[in-house]
NUTI-729520 format. One record per residue (C-alpha): residue in one letter; y, z, x; chain. Coordinates in steps of 0.001 Angstrom, whole numbers. Example, Ala and Ser with C-alpha at 12.3 -4.5 7.8 and 13.67 -1.06 7.14 Angstrom:
2
r/yy/zz/xx/c
A/-4500/7800/12300/A
S/-1060/7140/13670/A
This chain:
368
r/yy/zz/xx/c
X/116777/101227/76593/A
X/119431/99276/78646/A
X/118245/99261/82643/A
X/116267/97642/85667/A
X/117118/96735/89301/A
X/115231/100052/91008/A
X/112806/102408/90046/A
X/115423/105142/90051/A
X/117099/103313/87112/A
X/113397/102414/85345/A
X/111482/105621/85497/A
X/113799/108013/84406/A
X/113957/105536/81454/A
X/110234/105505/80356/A
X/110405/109200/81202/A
X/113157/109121/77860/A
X/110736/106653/76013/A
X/107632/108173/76429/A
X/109049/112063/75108/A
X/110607/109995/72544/A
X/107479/108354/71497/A
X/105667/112200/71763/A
X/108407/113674/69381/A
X/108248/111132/66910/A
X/105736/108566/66788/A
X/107629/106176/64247/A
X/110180/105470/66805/A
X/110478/101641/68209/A
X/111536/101441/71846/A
X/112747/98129/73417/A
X/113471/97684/77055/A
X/116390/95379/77969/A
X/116373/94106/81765/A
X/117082/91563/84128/A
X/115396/88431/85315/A
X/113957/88823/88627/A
X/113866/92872/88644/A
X/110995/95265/88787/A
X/111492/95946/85226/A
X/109310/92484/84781/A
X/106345/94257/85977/A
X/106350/97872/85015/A
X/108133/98078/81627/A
X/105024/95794/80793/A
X/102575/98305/82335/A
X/103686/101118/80071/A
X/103085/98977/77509/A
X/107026/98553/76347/A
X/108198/95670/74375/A
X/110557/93930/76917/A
X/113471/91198/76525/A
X/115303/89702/79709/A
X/118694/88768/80323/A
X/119909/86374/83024/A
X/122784/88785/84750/A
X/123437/90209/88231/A
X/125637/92450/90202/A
X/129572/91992/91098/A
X/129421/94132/93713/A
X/130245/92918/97290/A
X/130863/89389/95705/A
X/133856/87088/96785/A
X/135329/83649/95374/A
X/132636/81433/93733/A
X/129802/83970/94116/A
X/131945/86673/92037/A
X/133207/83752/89344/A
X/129360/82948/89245/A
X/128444/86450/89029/A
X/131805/87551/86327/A
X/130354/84265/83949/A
X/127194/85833/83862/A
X/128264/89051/82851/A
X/130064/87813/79527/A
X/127256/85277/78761/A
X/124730/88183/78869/A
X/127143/90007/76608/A
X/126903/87215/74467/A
X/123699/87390/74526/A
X/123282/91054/73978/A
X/125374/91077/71061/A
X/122959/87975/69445/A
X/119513/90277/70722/A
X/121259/93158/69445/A
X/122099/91867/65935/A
X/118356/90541/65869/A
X/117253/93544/66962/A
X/119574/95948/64621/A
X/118569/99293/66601/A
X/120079/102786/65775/A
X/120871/103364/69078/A
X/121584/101971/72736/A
X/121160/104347/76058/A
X/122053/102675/79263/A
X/120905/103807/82310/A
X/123946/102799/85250/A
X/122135/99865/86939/A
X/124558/96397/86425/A
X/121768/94779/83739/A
X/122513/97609/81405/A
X/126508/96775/81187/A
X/126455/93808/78659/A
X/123779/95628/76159/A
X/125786/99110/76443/A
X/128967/97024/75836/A
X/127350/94248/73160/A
X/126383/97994/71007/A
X/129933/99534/71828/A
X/131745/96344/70198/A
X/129080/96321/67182/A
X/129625/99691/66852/A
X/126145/101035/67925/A
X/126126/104965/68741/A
X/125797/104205/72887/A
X/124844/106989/75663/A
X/124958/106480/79130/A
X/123212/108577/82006/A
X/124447/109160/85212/A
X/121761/110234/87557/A
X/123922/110683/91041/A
X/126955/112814/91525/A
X/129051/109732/92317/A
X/129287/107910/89298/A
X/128061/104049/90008/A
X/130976/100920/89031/A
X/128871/100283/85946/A
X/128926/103650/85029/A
X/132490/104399/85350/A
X/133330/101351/83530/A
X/131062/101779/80426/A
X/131770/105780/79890/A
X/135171/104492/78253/A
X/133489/103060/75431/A
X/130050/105210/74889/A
X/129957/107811/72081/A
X/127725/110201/75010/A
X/127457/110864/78350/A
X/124386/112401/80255/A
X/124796/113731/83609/A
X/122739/114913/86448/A
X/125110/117087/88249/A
X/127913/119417/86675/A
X/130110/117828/89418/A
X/130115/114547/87718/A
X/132026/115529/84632/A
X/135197/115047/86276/A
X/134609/111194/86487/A
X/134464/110778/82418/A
X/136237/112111/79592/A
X/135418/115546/79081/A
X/134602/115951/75211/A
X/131686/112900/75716/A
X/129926/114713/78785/A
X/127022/116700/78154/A
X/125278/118495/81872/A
X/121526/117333/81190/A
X/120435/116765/84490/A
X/117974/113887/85217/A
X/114809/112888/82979/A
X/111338/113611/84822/A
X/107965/112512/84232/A
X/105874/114961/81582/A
X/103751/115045/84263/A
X/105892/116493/86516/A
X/107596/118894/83945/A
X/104226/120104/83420/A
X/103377/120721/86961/A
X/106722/122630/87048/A
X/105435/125110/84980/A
X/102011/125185/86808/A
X/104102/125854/90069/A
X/105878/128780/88638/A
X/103968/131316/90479/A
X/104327/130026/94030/A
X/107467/131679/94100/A
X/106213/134816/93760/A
X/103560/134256/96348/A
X/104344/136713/100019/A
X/101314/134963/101919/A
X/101633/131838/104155/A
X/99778/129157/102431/A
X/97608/127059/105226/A
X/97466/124656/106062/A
X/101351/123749/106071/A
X/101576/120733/104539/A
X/104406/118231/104633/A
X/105052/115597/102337/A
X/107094/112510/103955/A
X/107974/109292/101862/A
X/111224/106938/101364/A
X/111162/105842/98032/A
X/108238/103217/96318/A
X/109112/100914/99218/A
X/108871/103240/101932/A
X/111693/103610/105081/A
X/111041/102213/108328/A
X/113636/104603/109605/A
X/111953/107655/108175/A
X/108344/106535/109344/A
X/109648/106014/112609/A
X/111595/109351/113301/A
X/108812/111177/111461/A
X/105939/109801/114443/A
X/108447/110444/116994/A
X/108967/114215/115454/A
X/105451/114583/115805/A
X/105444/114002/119530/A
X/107248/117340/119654/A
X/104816/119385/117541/A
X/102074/118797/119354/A
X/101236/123126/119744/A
X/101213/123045/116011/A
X/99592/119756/114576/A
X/96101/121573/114199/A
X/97654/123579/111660/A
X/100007/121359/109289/A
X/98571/119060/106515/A
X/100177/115594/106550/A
X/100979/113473/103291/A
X/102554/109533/103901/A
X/103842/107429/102280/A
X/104759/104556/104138/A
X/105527/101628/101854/A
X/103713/98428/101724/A
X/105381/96579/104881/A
X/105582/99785/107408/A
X/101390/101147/106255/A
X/100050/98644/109218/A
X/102219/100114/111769/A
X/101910/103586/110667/A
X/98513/103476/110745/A
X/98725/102471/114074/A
X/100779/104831/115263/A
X/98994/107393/114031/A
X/95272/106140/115566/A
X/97166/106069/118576/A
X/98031/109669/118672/A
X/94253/110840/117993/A
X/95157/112294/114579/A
X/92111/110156/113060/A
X/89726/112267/114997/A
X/87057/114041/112845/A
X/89698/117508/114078/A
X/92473/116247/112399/A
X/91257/113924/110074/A
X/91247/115807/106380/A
X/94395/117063/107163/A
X/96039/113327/106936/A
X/96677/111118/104447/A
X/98551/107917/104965/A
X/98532/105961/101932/A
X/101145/102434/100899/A
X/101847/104416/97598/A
X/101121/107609/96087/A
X/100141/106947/91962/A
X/99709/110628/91450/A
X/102827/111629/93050/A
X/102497/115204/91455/A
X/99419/116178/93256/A
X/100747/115310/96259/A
X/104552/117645/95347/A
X/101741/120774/94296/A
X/100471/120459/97582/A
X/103486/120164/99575/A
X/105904/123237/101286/A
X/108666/120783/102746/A
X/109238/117395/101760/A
X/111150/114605/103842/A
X/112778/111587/102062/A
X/115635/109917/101200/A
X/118282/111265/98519/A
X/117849/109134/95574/A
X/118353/111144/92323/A
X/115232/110650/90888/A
X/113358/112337/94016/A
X/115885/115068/93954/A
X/115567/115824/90527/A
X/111547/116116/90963/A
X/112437/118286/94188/A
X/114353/120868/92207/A
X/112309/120740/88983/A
X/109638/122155/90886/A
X/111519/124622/93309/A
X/110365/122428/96628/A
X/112235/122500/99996/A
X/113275/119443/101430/A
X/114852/117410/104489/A
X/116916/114889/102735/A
X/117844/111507/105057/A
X/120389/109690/103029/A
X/119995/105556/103082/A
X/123432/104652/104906/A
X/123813/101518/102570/A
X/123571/102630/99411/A
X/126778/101576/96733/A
X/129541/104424/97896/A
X/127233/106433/99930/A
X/126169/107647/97105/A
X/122897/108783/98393/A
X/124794/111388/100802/A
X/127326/112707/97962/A
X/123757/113734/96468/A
X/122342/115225/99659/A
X/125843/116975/100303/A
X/125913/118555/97490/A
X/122173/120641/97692/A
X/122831/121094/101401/A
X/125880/122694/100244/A
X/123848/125067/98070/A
X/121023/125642/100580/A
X/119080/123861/98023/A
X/117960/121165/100974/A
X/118361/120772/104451/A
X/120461/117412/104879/A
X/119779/114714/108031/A
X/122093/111733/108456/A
X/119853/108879/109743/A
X/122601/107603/112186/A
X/121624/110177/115076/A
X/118436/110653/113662/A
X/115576/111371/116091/A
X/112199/112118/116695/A
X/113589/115883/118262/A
X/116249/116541/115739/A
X/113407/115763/112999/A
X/110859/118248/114598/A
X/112895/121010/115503/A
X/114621/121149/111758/A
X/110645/121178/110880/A
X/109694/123747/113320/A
X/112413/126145/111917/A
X/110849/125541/108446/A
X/107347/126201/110156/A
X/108192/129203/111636/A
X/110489/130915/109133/A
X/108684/131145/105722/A
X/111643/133608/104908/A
X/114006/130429/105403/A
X/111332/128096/103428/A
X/111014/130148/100660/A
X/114840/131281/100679/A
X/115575/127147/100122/A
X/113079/127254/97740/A
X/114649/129374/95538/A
X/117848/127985/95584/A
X/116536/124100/94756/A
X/114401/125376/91873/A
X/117829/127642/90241/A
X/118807/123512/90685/A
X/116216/122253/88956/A
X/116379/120981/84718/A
X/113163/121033/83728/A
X/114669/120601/80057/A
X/116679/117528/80594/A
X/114085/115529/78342/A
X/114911/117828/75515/A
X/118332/118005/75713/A
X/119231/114547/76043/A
X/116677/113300/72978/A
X/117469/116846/70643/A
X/121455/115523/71272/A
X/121146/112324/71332/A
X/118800/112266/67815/A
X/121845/114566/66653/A
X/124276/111565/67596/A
X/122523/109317/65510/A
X/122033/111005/62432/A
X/126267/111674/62513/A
């Protein structure tokens, strides 16, 4: 398992690992990361054998940085082909993030059946470069094919959490449901570290829903850094009153993120394909806010593309206000027929199966 640098690239991976490790319990999973990257502390926790390489990104590099950065790159493929031929693994699935380029390329030259996945709809540099070598390619959205030759793409959509698949099939039945469910509850968060930008607009939004905060449930994620002012914020608006108080939770991080999605009618967050892939699995409705700086805008190809299905409701943060932000949750508020409309079309999104489709292939890859 070739990846690290964010937890978009990491947990889709242990998602694989773990089903892998259900299926057939004789299988022997290694993590390969980089130095420095979150991968050092949560491969560990899930109690995966993991082995480091000193390599970093190219992009947005120039002169000595990018020679610097283009020296590491071949060492580390040096150095995956020696952990490699140590290793002597059946197999080698990358997962798009720069640290997995010289172990998907060390297996490629060794001759190492390779897959790659591609979790946004705007393939990443990595990506793009490595799907002319793999034997397979796993994508998240049927748009990506184009980027990679055809007979090596397989539409899988992204790997999700067991614990999320299985709370997909608990949800099944909300669709179904005619009556409002009370209180309305809105789940906001940014990713693991949170989004100042999102936090903000969100307590400005709520300036503007002041007739209806007695009857919407509020679930926060802030991040570690904005939790202090958050908190704040939110004291200083009375909503920590014994009236409003069980209907808000403000937390740094949510563990049991699935709890929080089976309580949840809208969700606001950014557009990362790991979130969106969660969104749809389990037929949720959801105001998407794009981070402006991610590599190629990636994060509002993503958004685009369910907006375009009226599978989300997408808000550019430049322009993005505390108005904007409330009415666009007002409208959900007030028109369960729209709510449960965008429901429907983000769960006929959704791949619950991915899991099973990528390992039931992928096993099939090997034993050609």
């Amino acid at each position: 398992m070739a990846c690290g640098g964010t937890g978009g690239h990491i947990f889709p991976a242990i998602a694989l690992a773990d089903e892998f490790k259900r299926k057939e319990s004789g299988w022997d999973l290694v993590f390969v990361g980089s130095r420095g990257g979150i991968e050092e502390r949560v491969v560990p926790e899930k109690c995966y054998r993991l082995e480091l390489l000193d390599v970093e990104g190219v992009r947005g590099r120039s002169g000595m940085e990018m020679a610097k950065s283009l020296y590491k790159v071949a060492n580390s493929t040096l150095s995956a082909v020696k952990l490699l031929r140590r290793l002597k693994p059946d197999g080698v699935i990358g997962y798009g993030s720069y640290s997995s380029a010289p172990v998907v390329l060390a297996a490629a030259l060794l001759r190492i059946k390779t897959a790659i996945l591609e979790q946004n709809l705007l393939p990443g540099m990595t990506n793009r470069f490595l799907g002319r070598f793999v034997d397979r390619i796993y994508v998240s959205f049927e748009e990506t094919r184009g980027y990679f030759p055809a007979g090596n793409v397989i539409h899988t959509g992204n790997p999700i959490r067991r614990e999320i698949y299985e709370l997909a099939g608990a949800m099944e039945m909300r669709g179904a449901m005619d009556e409002r469910r009370v209180p309305f509850t809105i789940l906001v968060f940014g990713g693991s570290q949170g989004a100042k930008a999102i936090n903000t607009a969100f307590l400005d939004a709520l300036e503007y829903l002041t007739d209806i905060i007695g009857s919407i449930r509020i679930i926060h994620q802030t991040g570690t850094a904005g939790y202090d002012d958050v908190m704040a914020a939110y004291k200083r608006k009375g909503l920590f009153s014994d009236r409003y108080r069980e209907r808000l939770e403000v937390r740094k991080f949510i563990d049991d993120i699935s709890s929080s999605y089976r309580m949840a009618d809208l969700v606001i967050c950014r557009a990362g394909a790991t979130s969106i892939a969660e969104i749809t699995a389990l037929g949720l409705a959801s105001i998407l806010i794009p981070y402006p700086f991610a590599a190629d805008n990636h994060q509002e190809v993503n958004a685009q593309s369910l907006s375009d299905k009226g599978a989300a409701f997408m808000l550019k943060q430049e322009g993005l206000t505390g108005r904007v932000l409330a009415d666009t949750i007002r409208r959900f508020y007030e028109r369960p027929d729209v709510l449960k409309e965008m429901e429907s079309a983000s769960k006929a999104l959704g791949r619950t199966e991915a899991l099973d489709t990528i390992i039931d292939d992928y096993i099939g890859l090997l034993g050609s």
